[in-house]
PDB file of N, CA, C and O in Angstrom, chain B, residues numbered from 101:
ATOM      1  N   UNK B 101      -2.439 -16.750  15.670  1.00  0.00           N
ATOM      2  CA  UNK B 101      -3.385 -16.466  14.630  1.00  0.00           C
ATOM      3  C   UNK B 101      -3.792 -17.782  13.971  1.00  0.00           C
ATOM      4  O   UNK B 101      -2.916 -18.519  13.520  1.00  0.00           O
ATOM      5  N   UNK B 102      -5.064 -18.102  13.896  1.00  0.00           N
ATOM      6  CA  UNK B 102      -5.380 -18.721  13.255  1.00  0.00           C
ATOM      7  C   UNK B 102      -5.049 -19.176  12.154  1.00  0.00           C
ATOM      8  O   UNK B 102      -4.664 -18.150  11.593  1.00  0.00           O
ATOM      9  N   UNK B 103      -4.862 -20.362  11.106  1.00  0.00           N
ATOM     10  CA  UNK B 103      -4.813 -20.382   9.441  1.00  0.00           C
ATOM     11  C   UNK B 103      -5.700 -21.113   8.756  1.00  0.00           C
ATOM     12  O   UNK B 103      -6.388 -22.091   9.048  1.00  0.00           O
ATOM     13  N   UNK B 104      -5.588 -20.588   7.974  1.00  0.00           N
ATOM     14  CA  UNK B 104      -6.870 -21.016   6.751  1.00  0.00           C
ATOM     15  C   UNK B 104      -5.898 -21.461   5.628  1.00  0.00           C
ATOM     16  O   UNK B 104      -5.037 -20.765   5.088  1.00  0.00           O
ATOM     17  N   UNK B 105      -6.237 -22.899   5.355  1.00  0.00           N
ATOM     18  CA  UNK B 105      -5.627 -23.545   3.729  1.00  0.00           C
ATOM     19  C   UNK B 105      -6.147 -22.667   2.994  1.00  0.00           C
ATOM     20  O   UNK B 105      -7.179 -22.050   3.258  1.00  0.00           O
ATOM     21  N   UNK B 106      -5.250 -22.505   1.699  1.00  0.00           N
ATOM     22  CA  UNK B 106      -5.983 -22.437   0.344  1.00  0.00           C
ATOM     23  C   UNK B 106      -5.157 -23.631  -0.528  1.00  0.00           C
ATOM     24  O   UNK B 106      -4.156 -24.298  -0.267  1.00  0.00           O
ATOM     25  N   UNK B 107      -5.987 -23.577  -1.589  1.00  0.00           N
ATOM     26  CA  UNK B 107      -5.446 -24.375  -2.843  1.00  0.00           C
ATOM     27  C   UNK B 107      -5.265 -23.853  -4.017  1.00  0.00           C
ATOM     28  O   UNK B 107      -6.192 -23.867  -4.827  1.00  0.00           O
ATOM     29  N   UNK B 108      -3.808 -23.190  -4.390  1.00  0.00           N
ATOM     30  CA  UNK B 108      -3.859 -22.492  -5.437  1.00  0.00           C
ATOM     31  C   UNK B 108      -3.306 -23.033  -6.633  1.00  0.00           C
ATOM     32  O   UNK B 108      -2.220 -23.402  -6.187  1.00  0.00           O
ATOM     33  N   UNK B 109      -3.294 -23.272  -7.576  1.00  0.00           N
ATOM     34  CA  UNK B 109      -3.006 -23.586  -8.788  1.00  0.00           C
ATOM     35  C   UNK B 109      -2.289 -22.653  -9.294  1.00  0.00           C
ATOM     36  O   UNK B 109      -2.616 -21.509  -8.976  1.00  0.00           O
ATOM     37  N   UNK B 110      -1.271 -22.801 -10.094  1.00  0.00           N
ATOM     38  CA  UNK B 110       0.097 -22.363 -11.074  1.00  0.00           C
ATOM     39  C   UNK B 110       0.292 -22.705 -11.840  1.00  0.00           C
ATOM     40  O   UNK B 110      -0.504 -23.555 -12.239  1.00  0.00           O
ATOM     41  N   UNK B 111       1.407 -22.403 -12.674  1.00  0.00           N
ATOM     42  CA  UNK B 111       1.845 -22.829 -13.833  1.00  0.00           C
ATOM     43  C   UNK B 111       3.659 -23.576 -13.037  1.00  0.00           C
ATOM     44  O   UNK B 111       4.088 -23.232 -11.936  1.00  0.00           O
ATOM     45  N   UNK B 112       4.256 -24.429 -13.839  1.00  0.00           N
ATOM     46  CA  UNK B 112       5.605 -24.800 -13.618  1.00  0.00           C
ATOM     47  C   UNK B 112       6.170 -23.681 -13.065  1.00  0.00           C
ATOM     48  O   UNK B 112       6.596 -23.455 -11.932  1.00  0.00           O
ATOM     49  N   UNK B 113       6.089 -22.930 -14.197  1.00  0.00           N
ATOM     50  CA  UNK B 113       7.457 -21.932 -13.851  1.00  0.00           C
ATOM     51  C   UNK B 113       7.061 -21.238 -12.533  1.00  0.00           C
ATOM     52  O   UNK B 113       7.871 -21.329 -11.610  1.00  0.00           O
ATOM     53  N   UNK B 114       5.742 -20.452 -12.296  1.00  0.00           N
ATOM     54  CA  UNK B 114       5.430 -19.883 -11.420  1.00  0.00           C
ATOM     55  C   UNK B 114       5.861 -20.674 -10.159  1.00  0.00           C
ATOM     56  O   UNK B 114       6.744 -20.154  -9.477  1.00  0.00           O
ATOM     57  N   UNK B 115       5.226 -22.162  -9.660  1.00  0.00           N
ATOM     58  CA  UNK B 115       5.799 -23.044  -8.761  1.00  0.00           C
ATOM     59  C   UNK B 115       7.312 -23.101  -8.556  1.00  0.00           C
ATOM     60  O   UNK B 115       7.919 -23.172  -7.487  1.00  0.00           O
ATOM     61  N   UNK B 116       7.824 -23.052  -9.881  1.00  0.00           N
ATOM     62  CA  UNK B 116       9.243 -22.880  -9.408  1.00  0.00           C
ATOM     63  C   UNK B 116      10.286 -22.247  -8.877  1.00  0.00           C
ATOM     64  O   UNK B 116      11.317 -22.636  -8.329  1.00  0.00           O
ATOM     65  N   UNK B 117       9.686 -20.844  -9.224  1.00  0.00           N
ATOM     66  CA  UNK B 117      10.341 -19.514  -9.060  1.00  0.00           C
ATOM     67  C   UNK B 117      10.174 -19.162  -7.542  1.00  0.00           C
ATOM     68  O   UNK B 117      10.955 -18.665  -6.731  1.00  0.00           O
ATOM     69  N   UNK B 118       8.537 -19.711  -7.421  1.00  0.00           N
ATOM     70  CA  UNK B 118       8.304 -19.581  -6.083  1.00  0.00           C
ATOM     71  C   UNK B 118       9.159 -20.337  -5.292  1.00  0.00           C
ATOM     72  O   UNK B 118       9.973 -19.684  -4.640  1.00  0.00           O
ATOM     73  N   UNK B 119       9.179 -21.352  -5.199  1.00  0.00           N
ATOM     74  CA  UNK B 119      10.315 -22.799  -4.877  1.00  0.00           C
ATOM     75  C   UNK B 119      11.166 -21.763  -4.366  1.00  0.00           C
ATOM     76  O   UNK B 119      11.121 -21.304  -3.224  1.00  0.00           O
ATOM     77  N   UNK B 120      12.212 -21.310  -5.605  1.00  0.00           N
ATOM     78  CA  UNK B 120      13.679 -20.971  -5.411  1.00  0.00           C
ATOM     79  C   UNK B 120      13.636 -19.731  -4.914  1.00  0.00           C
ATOM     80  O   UNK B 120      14.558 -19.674  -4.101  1.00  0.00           O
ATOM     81  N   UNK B 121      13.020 -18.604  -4.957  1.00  0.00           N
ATOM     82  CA  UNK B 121      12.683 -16.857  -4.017  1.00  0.00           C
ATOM     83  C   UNK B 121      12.578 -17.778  -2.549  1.00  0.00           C
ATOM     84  O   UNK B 121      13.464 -17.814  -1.696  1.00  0.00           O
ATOM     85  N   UNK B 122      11.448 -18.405  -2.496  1.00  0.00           N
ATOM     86  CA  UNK B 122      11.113 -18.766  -0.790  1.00  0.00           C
ATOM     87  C   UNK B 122      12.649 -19.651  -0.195  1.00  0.00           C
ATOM     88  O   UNK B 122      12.857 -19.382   0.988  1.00  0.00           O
ATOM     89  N   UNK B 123      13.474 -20.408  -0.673  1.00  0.00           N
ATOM     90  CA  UNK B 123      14.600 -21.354  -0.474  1.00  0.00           C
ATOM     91  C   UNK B 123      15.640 -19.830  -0.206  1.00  0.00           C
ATOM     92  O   UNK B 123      16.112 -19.595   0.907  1.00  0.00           O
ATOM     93  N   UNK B 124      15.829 -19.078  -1.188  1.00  0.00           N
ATOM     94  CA  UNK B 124      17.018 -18.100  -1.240  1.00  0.00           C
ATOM     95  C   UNK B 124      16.883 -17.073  -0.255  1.00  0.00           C
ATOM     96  O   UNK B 124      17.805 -16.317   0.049  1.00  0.00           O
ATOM     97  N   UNK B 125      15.438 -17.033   0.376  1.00  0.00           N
ATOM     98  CA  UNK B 125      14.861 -16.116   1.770  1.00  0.00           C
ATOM     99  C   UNK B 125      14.956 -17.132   2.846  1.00  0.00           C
ATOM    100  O   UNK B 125      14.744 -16.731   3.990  1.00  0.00           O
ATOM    101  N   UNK B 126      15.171 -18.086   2.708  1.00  0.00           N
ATOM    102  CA  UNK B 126      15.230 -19.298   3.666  1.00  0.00           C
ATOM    103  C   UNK B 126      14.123 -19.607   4.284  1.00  0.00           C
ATOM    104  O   UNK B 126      14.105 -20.213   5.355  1.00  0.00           O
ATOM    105  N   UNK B 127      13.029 -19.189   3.617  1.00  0.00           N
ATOM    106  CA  UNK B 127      11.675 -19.251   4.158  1.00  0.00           C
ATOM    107  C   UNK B 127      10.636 -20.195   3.677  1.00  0.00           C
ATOM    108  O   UNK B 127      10.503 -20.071   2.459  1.00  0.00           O
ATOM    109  N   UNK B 128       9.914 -21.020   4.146  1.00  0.00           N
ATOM    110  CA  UNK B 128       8.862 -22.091   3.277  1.00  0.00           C
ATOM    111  C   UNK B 128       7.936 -21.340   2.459  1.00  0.00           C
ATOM    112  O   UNK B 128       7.410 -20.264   2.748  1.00  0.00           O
ATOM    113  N   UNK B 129       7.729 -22.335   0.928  1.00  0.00           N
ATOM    114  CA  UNK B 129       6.694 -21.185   0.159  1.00  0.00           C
ATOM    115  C   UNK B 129       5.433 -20.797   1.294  1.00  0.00           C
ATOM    116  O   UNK B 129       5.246 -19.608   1.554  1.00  0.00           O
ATOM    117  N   UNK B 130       4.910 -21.454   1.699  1.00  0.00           N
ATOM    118  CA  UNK B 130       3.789 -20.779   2.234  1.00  0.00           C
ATOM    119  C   UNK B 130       3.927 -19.338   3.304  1.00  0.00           C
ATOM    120  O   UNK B 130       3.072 -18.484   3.534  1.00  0.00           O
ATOM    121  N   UNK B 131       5.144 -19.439   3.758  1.00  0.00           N
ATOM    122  CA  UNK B 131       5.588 -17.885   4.700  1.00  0.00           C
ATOM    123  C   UNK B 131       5.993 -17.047   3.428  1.00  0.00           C
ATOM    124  O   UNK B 131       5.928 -15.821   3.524  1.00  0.00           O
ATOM    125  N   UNK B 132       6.402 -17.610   2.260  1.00  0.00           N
ATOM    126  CA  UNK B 132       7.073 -16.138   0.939  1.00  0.00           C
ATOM    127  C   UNK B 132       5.731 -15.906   0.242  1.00  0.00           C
ATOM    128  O   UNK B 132       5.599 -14.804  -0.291  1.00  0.00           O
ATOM    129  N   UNK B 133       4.752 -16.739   0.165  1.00  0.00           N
ATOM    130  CA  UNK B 133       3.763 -16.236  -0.582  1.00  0.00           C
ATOM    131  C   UNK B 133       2.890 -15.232   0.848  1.00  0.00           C
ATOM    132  O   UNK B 133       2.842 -14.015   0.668  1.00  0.00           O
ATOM    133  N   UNK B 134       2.448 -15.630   1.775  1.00  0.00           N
ATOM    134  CA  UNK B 134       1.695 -14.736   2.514  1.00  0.00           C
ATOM    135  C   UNK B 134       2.480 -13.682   2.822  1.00  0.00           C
ATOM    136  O   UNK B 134       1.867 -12.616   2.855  1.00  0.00           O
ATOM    137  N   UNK B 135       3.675 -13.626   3.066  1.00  0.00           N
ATOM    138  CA  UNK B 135       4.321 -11.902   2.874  1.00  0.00           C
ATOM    139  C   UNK B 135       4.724 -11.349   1.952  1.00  0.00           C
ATOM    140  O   UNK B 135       5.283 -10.258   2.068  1.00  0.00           O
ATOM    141  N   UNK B 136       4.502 -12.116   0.466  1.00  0.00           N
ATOM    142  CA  UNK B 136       4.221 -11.400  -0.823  1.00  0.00           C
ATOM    143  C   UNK B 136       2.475 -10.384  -0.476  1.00  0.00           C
ATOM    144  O   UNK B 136       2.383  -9.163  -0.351  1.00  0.00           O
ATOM    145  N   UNK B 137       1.591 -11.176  -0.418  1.00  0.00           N
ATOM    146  CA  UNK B 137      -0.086 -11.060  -0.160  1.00  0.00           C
ATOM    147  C   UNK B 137      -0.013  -9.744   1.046  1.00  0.00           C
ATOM    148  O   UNK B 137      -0.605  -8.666   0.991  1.00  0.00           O
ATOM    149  N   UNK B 138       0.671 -10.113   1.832  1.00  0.00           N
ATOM    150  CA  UNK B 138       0.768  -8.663   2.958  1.00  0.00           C
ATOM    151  C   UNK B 138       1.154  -7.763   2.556  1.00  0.00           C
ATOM    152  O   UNK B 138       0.507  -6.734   2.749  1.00  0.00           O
ATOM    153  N   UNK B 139       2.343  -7.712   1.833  1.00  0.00           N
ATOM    154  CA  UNK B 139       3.002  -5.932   0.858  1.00  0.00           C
ATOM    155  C   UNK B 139       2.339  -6.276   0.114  1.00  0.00           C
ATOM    156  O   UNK B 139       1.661  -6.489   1.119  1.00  0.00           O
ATOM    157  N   UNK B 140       1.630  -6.659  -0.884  1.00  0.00           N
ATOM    158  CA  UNK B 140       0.456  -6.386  -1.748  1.00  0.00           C
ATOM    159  C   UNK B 140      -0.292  -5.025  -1.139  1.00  0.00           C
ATOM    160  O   UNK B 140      -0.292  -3.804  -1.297  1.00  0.00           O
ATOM    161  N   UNK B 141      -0.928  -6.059  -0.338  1.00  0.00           N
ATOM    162  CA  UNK B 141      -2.250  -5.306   0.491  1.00  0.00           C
ATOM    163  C   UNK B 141      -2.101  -4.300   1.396  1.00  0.00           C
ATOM    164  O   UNK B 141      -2.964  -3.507   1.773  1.00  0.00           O
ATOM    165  N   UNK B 142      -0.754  -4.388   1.783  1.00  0.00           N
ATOM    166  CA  UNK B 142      -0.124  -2.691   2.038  1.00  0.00           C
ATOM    167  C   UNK B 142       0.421  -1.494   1.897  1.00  0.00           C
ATOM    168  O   UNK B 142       0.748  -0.555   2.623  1.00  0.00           O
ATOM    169  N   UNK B 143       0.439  -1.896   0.263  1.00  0.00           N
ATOM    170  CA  UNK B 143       0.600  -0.667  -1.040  1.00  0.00           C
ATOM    171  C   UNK B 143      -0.475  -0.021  -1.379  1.00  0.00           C
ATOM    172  O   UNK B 143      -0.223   1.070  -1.891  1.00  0.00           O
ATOM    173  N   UNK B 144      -1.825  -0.335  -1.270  1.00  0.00           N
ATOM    174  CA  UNK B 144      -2.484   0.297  -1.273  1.00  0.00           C
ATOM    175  C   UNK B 144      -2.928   1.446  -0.697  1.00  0.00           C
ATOM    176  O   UNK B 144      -3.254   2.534  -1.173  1.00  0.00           O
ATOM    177  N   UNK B 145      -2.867   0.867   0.801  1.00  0.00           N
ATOM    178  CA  UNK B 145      -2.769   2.424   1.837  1.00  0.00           C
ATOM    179  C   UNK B 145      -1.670   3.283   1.109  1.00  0.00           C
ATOM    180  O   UNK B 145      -1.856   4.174   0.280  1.00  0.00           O
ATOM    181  N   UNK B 146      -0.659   2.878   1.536  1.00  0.00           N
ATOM    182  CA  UNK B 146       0.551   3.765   0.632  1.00  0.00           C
ATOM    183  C   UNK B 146       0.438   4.651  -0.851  1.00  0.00           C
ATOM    184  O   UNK B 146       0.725   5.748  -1.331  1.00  0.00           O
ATOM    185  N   UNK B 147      -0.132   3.476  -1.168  1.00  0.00           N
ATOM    186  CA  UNK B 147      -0.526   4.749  -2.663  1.00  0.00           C
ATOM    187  C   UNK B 147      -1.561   5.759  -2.510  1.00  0.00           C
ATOM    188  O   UNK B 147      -1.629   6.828  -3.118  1.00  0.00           O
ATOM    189  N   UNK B 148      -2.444   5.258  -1.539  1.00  0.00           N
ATOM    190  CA  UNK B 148      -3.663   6.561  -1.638  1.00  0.00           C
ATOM    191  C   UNK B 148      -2.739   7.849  -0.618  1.00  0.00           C
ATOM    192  O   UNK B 148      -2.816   9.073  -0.728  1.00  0.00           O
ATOM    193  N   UNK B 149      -1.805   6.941   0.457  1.00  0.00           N
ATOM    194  CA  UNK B 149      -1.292   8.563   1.320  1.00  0.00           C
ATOM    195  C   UNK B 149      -0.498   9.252   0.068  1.00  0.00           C
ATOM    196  O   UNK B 149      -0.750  10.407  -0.275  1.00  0.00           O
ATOM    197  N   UNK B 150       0.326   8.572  -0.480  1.00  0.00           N
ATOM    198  CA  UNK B 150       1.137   8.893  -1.653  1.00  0.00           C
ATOM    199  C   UNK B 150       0.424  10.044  -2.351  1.00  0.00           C
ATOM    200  O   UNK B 150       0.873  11.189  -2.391  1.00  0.00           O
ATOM    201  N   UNK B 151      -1.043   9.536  -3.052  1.00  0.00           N
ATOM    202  CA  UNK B 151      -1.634  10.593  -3.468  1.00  0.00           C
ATOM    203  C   UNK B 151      -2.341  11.357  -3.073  1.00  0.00           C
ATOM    204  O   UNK B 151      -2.976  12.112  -3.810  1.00  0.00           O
ATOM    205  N   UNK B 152      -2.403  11.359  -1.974  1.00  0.00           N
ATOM    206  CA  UNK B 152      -3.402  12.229  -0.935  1.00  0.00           C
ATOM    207  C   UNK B 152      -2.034  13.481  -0.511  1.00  0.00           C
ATOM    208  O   UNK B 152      -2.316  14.679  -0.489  1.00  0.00           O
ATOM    209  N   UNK B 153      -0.676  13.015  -0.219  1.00  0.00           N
ATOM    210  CA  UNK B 153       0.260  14.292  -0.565  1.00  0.00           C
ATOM    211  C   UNK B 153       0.468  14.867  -1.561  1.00  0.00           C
ATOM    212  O   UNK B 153       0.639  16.086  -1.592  1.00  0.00           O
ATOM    213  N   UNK B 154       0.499  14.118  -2.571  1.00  0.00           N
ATOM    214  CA  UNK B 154       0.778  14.956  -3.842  1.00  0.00           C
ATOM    215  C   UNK B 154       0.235  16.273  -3.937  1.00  0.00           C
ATOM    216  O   UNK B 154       0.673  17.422  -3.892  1.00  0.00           O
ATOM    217  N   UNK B 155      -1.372  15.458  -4.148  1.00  0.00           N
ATOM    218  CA  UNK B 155      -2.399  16.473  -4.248  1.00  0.00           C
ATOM    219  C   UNK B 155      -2.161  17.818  -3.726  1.00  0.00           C
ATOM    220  O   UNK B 155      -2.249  18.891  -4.323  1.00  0.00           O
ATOM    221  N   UNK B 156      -1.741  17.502  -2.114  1.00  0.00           N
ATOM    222  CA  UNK B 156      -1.780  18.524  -1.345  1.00  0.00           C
ATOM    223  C   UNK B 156      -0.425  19.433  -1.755  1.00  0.00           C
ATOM    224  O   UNK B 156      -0.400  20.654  -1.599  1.00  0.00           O
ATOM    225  N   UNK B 157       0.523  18.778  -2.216  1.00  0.00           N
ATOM    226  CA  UNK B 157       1.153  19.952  -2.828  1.00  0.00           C
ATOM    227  C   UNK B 157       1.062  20.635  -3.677  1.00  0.00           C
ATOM    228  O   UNK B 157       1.763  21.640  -3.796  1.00  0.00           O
ATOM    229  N   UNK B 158       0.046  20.226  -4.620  1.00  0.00           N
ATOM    230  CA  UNK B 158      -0.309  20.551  -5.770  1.00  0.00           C
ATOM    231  C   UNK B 158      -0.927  22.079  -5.499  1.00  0.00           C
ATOM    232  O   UNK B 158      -0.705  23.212  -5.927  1.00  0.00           O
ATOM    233  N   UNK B 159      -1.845  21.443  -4.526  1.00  0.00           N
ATOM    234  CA  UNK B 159      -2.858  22.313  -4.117  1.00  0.00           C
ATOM    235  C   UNK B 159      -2.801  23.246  -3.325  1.00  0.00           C
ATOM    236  O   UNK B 159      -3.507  24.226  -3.564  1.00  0.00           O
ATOM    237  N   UNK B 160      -2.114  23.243  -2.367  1.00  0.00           N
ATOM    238  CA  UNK B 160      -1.822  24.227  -1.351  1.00  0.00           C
ATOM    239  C   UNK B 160      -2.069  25.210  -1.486  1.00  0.00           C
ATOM    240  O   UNK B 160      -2.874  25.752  -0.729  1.00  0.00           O
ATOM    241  N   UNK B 161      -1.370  25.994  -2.709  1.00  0.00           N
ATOM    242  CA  UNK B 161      -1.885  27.332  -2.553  1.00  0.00           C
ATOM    243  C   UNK B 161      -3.111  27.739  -2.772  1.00  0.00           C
ATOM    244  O   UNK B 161      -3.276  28.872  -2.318  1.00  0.00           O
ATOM    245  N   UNK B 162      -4.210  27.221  -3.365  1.00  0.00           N
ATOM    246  CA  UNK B 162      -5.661  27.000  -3.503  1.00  0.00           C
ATOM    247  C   UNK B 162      -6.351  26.722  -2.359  1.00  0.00           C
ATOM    248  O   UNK B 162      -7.488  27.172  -2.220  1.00  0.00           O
ATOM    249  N   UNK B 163      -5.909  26.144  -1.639  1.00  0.00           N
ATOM    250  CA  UNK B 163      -6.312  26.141  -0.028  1.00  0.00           C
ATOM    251  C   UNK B 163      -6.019  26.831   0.593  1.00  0.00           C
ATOM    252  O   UNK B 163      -6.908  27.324   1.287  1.00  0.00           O
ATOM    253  N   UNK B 164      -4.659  27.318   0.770  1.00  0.00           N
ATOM    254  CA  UNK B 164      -4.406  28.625   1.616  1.00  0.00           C
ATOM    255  C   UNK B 164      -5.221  29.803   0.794  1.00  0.00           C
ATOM    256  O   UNK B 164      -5.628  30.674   1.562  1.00  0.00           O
ATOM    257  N   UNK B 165      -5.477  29.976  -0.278  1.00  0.00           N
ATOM    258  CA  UNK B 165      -6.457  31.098  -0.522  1.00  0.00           C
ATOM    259  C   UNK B 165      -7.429  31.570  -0.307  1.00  0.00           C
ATOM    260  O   UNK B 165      -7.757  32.718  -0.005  1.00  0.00           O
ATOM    261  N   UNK B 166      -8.499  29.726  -0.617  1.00  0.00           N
ATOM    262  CA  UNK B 166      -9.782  29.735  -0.444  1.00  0.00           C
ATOM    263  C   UNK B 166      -9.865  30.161   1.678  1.00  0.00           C
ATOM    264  O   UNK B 166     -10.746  30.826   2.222  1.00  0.00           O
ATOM    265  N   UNK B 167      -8.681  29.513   2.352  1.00  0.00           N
ATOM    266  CA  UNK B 167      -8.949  28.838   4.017  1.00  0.00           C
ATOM    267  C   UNK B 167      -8.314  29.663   4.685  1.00  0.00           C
ATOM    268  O   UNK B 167      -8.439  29.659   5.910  1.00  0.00           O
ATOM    269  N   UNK B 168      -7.333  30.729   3.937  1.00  0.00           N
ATOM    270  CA  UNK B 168      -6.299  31.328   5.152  1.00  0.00           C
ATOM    271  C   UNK B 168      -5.580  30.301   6.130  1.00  0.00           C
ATOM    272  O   UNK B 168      -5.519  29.078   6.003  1.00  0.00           O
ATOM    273  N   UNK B 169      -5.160  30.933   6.929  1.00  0.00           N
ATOM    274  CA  UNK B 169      -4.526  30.738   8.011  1.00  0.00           C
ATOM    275  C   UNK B 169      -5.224  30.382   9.407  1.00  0.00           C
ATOM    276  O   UNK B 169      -4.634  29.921  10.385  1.00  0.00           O
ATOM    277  N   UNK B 170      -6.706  30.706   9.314  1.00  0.00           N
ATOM    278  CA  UNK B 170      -7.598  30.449  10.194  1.00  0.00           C
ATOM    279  C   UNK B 170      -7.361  28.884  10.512  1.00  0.00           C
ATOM    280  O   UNK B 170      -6.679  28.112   9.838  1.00  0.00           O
ATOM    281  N   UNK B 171      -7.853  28.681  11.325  1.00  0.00           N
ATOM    282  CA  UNK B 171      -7.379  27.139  11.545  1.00  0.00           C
ATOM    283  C   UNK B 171      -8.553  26.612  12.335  1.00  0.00           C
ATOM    284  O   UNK B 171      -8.763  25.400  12.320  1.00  0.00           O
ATOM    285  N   UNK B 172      -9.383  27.472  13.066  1.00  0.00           N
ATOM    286  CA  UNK B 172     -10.663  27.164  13.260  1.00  0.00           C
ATOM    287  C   UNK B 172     -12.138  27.124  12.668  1.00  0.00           C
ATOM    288  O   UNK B 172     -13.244  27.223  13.200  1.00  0.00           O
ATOM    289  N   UNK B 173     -11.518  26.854  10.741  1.00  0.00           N
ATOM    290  CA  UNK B 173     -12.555  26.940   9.776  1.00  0.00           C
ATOM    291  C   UNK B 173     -13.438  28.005   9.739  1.00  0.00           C
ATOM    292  O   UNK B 173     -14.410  27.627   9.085  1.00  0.00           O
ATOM    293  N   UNK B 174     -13.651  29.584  10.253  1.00  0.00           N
ATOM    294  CA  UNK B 174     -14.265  30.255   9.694  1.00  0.00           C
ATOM    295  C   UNK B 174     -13.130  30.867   8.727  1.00  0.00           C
ATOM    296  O   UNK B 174     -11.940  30.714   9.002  1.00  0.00           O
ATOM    297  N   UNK B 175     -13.506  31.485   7.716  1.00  0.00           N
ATOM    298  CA  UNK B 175     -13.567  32.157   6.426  1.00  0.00           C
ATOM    299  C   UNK B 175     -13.071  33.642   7.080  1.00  0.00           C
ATOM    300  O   UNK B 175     -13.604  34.356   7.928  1.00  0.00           O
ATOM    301  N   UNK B 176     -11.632  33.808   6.197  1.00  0.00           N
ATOM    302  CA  UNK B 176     -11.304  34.744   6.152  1.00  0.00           C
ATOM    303  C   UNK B 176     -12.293  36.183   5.735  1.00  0.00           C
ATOM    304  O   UNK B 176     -13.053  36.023   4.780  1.00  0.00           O
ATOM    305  N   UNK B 177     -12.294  37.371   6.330  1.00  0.00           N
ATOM    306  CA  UNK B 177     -13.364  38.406   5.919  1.00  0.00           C
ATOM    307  C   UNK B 177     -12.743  38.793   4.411  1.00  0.00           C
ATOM    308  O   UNK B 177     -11.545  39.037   4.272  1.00  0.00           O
ATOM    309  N   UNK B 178     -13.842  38.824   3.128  1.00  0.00           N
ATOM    310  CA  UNK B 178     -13.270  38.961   1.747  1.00  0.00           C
ATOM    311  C   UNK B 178     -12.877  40.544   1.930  1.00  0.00           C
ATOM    312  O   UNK B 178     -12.343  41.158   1.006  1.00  0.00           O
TER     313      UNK B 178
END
């Protein structure tokens, strides 16, 4: 895979903390910050399935009412 620099700016402490997390993973900051940036950006999916089940439990029985058991989308006869 290709890489692309960036140039990011911090504060001390932030640089430092980073320093000592990436050293205590035995990993160089630049591998602890891009697999910080990857579970970032892969919580998102996660939270929408997260709430995309909820929902559905929420809901279920509102769907099985409105949808039946049919499973080939026509409409139960009222």
């Amino acid at each position: 895979m290709a890489k692309t620099q960036l140039n990011v700016r911090v504060d001390e402490g932030t640089a430092r903390a980073a320093r000592e997390r990436a050293l205590a993973r035995g990993m160089s900051v630049n591998r602890y910050i891009e697999e910080l940036v990857r579970r970032d950006a892969g919580e998102t999916g996660r939270t929408f399935v997260d709430a995309a089940a909820d929902f559905m439990r929420q809901y279920e029985s509102v769907f099985a009412e409105e949808f039946g058991a049919d499973r080939e989308g026509r409409r139960r006869p009222a």
